[in-house]
N, C-alpha and C positions, 0 to 999 in steps of 0.2 A: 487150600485156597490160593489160586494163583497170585500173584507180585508181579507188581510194574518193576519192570528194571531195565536197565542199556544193553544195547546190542549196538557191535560195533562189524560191520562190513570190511572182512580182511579185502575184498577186492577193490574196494575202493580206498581206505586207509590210507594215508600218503606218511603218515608217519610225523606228523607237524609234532606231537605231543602236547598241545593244547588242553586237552583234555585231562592227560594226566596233573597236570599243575592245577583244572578245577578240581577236579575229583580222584586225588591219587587213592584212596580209598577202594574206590572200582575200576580204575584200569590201569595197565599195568604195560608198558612197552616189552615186545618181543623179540626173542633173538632177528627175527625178519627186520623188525624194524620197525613193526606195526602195531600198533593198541589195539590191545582185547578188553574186554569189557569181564574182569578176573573175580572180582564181583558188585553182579551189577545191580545190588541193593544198597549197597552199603554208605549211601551218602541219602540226602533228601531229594523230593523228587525236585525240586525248586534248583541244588545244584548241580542235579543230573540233567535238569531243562538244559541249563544254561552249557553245561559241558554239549551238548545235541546243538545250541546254536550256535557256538561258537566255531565249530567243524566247519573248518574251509571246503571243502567236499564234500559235506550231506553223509559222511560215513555212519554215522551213529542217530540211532535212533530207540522208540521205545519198543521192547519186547514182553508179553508175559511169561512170566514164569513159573514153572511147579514148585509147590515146595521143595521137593528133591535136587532142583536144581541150584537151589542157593539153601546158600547158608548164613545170611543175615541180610 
């Protein structure tokens, strides 16, 4: 059964880390410099909303997921 989870847009990314401070849970800054979304279940969808509003640039948004691709 697929899962709502984050996807974060490495082409738009700016790297603010805003996000991680909501949800360091699911995302995770990279050597680039840019948040991934490392897993993007692992918070509530309420502070995954809020991690998606908060994006200065629209980078992040929702994805579904296979089971296979997460793991929590």
């Amino acid at each position: 059964m697929p899962k709502k989870g984050a996807y974060v847009d490495q082409n738009i990314c700016i790297g603010c880390t805003l996000c991680t401070q909501i949800c360091p849970n699911v995302y995770q800054m990279q050597d680039d410099g840019k948040s991934k979304a490392v897993n993007p279940t692992a918070d509530t969808e309420e502070k995954i909303q809020q991690s998606i509003d908060a994006c200065p640039v629209t980078a992040i948004s929702w994805k579904e997921y296979s089971d296979d691709e997460v793991t929590g």
